[in-house]
N, C-alpha and C positions, 0 to 999 in steps of 0.2 A: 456491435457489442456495446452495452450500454458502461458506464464509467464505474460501476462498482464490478462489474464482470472483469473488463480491464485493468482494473487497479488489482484485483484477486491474481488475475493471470500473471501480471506482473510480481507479484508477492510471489507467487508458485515458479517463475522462471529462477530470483533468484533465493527460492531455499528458504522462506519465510511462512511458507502458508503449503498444507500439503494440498493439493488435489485434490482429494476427497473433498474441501470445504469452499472450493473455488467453482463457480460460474452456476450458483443457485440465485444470485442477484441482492442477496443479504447481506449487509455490511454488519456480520453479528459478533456476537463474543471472542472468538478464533480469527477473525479476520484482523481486529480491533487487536487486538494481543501482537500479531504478526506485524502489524501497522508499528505500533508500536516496535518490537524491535525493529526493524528501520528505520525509525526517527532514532533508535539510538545509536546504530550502527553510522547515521550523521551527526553524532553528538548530543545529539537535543538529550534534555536530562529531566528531572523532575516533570511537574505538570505538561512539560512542553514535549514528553513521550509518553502523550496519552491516549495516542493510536488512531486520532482523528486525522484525517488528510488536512493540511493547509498547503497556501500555494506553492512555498517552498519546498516543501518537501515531497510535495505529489509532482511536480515539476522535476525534481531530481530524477524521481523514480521511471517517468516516465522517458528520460534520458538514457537513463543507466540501461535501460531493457528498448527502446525503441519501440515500445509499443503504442506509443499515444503522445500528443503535448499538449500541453495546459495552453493555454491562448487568453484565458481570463484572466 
């Protein structure tokens, strides 16, 4: 599964991203929005919940869901 398919599945485990818009391999608008609430559901605030994976927080998520871990 490539890491935008996973980071989506993950988004859809926990209730961030419906189904319907996970495992097309698009990190697009919907995804980006869901990204985003879970940087804020960690705090991050302003610019810094702007729904882009950084290694923190893609690191958390794939914790939280055990589906993946960041290594980079």
């Amino acid at each position: 599964m490539a890491g935008t398919n996973l980071t989506e599945a993950a988004l859809v485990e926990l209730g961030y991203l419906s189904r319907a818009y996970a495992g097309d391999g698009s990190f697009g608008t919907t995804t980006i929005a869901a990204y985003a609430k879970w940087q804020k559901h960690l705090g991050y605030t302003g610019a810094d919940a702007n729904g882009i994976p950084g290694k923190v927080s893609l690191s958390r998520l794939g914790e939280r869901t055990g589906l993946f871990t960041v290594v980079a």
